[in-house]
C-alpha positions as CSV (number, residue, x, y, z in Angstrom):
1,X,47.6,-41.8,-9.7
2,X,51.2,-41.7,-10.5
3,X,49.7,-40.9,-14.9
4,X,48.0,-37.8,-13.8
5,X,51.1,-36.3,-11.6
6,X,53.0,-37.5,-15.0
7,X,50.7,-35.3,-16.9
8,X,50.1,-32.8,-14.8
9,X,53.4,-31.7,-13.7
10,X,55.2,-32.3,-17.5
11,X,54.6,-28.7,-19.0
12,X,55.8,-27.1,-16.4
13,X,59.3,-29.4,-16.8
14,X,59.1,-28.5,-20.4
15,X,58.6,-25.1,-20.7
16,X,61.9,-24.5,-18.1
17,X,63.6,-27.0,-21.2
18,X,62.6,-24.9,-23.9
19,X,62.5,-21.5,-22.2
20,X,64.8,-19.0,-24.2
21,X,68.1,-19.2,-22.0
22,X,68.1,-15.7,-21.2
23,X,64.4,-15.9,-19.0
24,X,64.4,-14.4,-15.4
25,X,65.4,-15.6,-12.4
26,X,62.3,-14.6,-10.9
27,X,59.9,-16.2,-13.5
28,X,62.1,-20.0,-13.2
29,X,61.3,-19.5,-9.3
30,X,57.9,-19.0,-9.5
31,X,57.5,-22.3,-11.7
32,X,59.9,-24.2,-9.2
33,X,57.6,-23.0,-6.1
34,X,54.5,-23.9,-8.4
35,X,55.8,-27.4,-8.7
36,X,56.7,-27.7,-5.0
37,X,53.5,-26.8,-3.8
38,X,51.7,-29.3,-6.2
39,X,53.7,-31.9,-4.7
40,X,53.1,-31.4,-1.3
41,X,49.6,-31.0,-2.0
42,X,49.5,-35.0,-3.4
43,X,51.7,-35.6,-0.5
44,X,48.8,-34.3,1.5
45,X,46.1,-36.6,-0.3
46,X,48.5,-39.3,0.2
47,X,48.6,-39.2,3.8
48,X,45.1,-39.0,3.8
49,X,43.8,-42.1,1.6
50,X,46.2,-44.8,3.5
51,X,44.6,-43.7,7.2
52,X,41.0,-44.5,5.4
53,X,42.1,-47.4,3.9
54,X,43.5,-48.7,6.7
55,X,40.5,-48.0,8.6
56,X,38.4,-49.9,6.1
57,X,40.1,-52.7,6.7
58,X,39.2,-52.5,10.2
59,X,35.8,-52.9,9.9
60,X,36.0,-56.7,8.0
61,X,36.7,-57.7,11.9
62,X,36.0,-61.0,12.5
63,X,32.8,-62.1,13.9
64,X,33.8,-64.7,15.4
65,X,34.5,-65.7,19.5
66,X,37.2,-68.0,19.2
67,X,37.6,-68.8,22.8
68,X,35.2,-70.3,25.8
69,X,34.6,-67.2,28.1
70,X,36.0,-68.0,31.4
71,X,33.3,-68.6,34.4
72,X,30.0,-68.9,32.7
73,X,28.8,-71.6,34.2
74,X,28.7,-69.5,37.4
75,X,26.7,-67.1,35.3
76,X,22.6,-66.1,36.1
77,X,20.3,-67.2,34.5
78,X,18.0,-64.9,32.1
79,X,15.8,-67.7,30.4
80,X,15.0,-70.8,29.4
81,X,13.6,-72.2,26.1
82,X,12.6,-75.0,24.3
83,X,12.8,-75.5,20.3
84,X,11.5,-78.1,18.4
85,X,11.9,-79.2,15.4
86,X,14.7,-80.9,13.9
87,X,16.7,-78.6,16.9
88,X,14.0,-80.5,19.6
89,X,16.4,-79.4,22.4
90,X,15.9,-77.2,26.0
91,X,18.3,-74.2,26.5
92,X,19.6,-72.6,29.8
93,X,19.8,-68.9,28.7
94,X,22.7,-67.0,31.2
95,X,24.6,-63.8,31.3
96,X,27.3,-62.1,33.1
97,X,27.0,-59.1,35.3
98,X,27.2,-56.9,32.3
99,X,24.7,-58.9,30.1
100,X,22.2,-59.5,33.5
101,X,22.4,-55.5,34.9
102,X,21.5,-54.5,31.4
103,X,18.3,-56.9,31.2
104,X,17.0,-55.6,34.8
105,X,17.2,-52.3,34.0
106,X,15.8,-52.3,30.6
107,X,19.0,-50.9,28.9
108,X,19.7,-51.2,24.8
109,X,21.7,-51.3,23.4
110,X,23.5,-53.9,25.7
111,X,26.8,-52.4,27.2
112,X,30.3,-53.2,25.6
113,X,31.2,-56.5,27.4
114,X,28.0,-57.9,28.0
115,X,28.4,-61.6,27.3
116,X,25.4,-63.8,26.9
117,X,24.9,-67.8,26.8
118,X,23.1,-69.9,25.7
119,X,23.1,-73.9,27.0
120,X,21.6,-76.5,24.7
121,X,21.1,-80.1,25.3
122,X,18.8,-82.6,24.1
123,X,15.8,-83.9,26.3
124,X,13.9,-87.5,26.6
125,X,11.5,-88.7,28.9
126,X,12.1,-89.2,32.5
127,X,10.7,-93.0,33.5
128,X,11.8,-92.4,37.0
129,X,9.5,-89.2,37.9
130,X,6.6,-90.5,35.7
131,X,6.6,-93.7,38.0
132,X,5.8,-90.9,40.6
133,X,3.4,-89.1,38.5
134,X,1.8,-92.1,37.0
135,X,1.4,-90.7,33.9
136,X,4.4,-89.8,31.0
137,X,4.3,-85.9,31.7
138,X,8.1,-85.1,32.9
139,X,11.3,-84.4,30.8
140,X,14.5,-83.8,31.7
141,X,17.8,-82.7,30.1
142,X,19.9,-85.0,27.9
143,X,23.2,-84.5,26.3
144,X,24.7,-81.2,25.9
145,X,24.5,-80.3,22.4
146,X,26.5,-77.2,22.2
147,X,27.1,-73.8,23.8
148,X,26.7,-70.7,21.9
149,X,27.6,-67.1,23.2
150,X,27.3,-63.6,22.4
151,X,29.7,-61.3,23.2
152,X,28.9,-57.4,22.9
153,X,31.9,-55.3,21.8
154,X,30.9,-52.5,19.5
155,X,34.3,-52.0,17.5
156,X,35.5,-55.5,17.0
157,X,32.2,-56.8,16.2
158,X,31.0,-53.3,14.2
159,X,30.6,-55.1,10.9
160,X,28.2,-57.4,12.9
161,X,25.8,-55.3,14.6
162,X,28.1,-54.9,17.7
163,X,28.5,-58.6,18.7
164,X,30.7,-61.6,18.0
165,X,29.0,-64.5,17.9
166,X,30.5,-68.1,18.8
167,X,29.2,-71.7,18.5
168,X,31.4,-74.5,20.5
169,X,30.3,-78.7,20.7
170,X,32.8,-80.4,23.4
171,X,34.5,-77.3,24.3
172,X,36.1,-77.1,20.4
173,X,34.7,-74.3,17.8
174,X,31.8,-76.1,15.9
175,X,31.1,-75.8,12.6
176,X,32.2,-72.9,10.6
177,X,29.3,-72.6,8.1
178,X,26.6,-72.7,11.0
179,X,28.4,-69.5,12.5
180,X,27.6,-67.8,9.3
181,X,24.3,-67.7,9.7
182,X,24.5,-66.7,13.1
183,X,24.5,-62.7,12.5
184,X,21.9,-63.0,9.5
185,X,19.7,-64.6,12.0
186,X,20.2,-62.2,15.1
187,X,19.6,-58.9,12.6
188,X,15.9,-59.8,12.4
189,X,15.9,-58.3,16.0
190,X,17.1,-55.2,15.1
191,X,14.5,-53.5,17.9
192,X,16.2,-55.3,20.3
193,X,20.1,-55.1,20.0
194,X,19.8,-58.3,17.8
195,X,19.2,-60.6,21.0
196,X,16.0,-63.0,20.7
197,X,15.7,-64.1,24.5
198,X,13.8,-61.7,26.8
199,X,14.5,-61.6,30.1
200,X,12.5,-63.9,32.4
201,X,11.9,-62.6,36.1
């Protein structure tokens, strides 16, 4: 940038250095306004580009929730689910007011503070309630594995679709290459604000 004002502005500089000494008042004005006015105009440009960049900035926000939200434990619940493989856990699917007005009333995308969690823990056989049943037919709920939320904040989380996403095992962040894949993950549900649990009445 600073080349082309170089460049630009030099023959105007020169030709008041090599103007014949007797030249007009008037005409050695006119050039001096000329230059002004140039300048001000790059001052303009300036002001303009650093706002923008700045902005652009901005929107590399983190993704990531960073902290336990307070009271979810008290949250409703929206679903459960079960996944297998080598995941082979159950999952207690809640949300806060935000997250669970939003699911009853059918509204997307989900509001700007709409937190939802998600409760996993492993599962083996119970031998106590299959005594009752007589037969191996009942599981319960194991260890907790981890908690994962998703917290809906449009201009933090812009760069991910409008959410932040967070992954915690005993109450600490887990690890930070799973929560990369969180948001690559979620954008396969587009149609539905990028959250894969329906709500379960």
């Amino acid at each position: 940038m600073q080349n082309k004002v170089r460049v630009w502005i030099a023959p105007i500089v020169m030709a008041d250095l090599n103007a014949d000494s007797s030249f007009e008042g008037e005409k050695f004005m006119k050039q001096i306004t000329f230059l002004l006015v140039a300048v001000a105009a790059l001052a303009g440009v300036v002001a303009i580009a650093v706002p923008t960049s700045l902005h652009a900035d901005d929107s590399r926000a983190p993704s990531f929730v960073t902290t336990i939200p307070p009271g979810f434990r008290d949250w409703r619940l929206i679903s459960v689910a079960h996944e297998e493989g080598s995941l082979n856990s159950l999952a207690a699917v809640l949300g806060n007011d935000l997250a669970i007005k939003a699911y009853r009333e059918g509204k997307l995308p989900f509001p700007d503070g709409a937190i939802i969690a998600a409760l996993h823990y492993g599962h083996f056989p119970s031998d106590e309630n299959n005594k009752v049943f007589g037969r191996s037919q009942s599981f319960v709920a194991g260890a907790a594995t981890n908690i994962q939320f998703m917290v809906r904040d449009s201009k933090k989380y812009s760069a991910t679709g409008g959410w932040g996403f967070a992954h915690f095992k005993d109450d600490k962040p887990g690890d930070e290459a799973l929560k990369y894949t969180c948001f690559p993950c979620h954008n396969q549900a587009k149609a539905r604000d990028l959250v894969f649990t329906r709500y379960a009445p």
